[in-house]
Structures are given as structure tokens and as C-alpha cells.
GULUM-495318 format. One record per residue: residue number from 1; z, y, x of N, C-alpha, C in turn; residue in one letter. Coordinates in nm, 2 decimals. Last residue first. Layout:
REM GULUM-495318
n n_up n_north n_east ca_up ca_north ca_east c_up c_north c_east res
NUM Z Y X Z Y X Z Y X a
...
//
This chain:
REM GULUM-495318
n n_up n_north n_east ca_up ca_north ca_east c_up c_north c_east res
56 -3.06 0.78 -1.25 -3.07 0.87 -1.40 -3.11 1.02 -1.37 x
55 -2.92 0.59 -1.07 -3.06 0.68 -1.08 -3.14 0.71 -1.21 x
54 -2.68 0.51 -0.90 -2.69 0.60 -1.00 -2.82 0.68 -1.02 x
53 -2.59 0.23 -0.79 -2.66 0.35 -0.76 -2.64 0.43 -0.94 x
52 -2.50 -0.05 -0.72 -2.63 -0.04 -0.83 -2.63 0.10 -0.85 x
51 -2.32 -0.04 -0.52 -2.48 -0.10 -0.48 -2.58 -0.04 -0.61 x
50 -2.14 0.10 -0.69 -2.16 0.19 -0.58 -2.36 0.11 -0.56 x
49 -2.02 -0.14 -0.77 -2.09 -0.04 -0.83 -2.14 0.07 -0.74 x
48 -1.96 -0.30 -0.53 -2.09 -0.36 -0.65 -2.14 -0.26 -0.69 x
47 -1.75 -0.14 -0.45 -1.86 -0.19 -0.36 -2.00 -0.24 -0.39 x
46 -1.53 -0.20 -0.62 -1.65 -0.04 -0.59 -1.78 -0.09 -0.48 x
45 -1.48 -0.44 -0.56 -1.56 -0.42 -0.71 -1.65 -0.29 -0.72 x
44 -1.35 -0.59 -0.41 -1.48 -0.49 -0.36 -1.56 -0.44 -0.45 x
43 -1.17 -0.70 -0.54 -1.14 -0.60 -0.48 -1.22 -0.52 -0.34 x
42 -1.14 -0.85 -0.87 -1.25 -0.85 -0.74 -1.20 -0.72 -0.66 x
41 -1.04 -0.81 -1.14 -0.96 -0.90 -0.99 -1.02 -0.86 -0.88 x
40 -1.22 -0.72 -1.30 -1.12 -0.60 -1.23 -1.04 -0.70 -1.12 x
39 -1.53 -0.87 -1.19 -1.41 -0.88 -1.27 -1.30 -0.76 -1.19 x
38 -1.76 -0.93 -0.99 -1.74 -0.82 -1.10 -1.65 -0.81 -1.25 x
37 -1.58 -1.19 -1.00 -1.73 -1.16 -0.92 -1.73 -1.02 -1.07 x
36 -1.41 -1.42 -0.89 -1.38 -1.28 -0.93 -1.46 -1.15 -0.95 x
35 -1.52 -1.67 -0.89 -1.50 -1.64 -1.01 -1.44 -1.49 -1.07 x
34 -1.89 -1.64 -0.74 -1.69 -1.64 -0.71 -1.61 -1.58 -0.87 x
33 -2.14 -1.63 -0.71 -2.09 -1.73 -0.77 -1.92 -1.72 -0.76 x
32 -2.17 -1.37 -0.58 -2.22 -1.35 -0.78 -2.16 -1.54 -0.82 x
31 -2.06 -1.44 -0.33 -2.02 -1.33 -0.46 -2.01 -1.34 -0.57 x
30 -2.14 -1.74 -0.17 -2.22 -1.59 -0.25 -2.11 -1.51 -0.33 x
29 -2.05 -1.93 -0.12 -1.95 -1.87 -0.06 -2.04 -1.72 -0.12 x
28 -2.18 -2.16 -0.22 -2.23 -2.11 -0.13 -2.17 -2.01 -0.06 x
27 -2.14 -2.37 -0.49 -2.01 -2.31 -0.39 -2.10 -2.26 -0.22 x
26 -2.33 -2.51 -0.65 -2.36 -2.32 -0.57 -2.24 -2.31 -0.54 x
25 -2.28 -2.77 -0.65 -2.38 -2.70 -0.55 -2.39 -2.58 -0.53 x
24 -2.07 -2.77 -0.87 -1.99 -2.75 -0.76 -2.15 -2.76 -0.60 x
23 -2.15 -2.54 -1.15 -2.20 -2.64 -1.08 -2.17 -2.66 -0.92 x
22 -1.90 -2.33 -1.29 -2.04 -2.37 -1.20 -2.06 -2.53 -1.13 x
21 -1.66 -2.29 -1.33 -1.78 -2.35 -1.43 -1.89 -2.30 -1.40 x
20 -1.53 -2.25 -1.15 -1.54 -2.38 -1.10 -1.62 -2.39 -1.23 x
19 -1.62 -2.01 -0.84 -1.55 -2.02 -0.99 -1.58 -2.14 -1.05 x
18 -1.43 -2.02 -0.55 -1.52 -2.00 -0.68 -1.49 -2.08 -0.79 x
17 -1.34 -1.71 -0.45 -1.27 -1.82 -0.49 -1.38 -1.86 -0.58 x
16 -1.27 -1.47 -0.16 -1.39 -1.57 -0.23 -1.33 -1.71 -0.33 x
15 -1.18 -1.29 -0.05 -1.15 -1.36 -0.14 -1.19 -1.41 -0.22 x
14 -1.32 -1.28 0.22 -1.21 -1.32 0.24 -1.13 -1.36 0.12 x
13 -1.69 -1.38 0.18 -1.59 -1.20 0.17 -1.43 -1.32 0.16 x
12 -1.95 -1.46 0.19 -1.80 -1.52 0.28 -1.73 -1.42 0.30 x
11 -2.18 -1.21 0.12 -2.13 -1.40 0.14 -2.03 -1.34 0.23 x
10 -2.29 -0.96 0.06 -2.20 -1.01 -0.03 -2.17 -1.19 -0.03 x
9 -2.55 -0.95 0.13 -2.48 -0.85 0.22 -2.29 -0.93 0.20 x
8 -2.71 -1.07 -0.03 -2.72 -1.15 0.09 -2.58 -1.09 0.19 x
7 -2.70 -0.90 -0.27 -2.65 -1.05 -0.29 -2.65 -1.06 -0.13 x
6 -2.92 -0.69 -0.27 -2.77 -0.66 -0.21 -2.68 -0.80 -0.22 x
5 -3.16 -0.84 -0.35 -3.14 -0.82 -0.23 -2.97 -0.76 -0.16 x
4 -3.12 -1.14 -0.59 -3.20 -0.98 -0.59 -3.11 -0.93 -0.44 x
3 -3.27 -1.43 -0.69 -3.19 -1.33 -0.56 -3.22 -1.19 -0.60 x
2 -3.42 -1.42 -0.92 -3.35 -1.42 -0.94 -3.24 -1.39 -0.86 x
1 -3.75 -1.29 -1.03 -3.68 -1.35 -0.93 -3.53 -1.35 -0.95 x
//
């Protein structure tokens, strides 16, 4: 699958800019399509890492 579940939590964050070598149908306001999207720009970026946990 390709949604994976913490994505839904992550629409219409305040600096959403997307990223434009995408296909201008996924301007969905999603995260994983914003061109700051797990880039050191992104300023919920602990917020990503923190989602994918530490289970080692």
C-alpha cells in the first residue's frame, strides 16, 4: 500500500509548499507531497522522526 497511516495526521500544515515536480493532481496539501517534506527546511521535521519510532 502506499498511504501509510501517520500521512492523514500531516495535511494543511501552515508551510505547505508544493513541490512542483509533481504532477500538479497531488497538490493535496499532504506533507509527503510538499517540497519541504523531510528536508532540514521542514519545521515539523521532529515530528516525522519521532512518527517512525525507535524499535530496535
Amino acid at each position: 500500500m502506499e498511504d501509510e497511516p501517520f500521512e492523514d495526521e500531516f495535511i494543511g500544515y501552515p508551510c505547505f509548499e508544493f513541490n512542483a515536480a509533481l504532477d500538479p493532481e497531488r497538490n493535496d496539501t499532504r506533507c509527503i507531497h510538499c517540497r519541504k517534506y523531510l528536508t532540514i527546511e521542514c519545521e515539523y521535521l521532529d515530528q516525522f522522526l519521532e512518527d517512525d519510532g525507535d524499535e530496535g
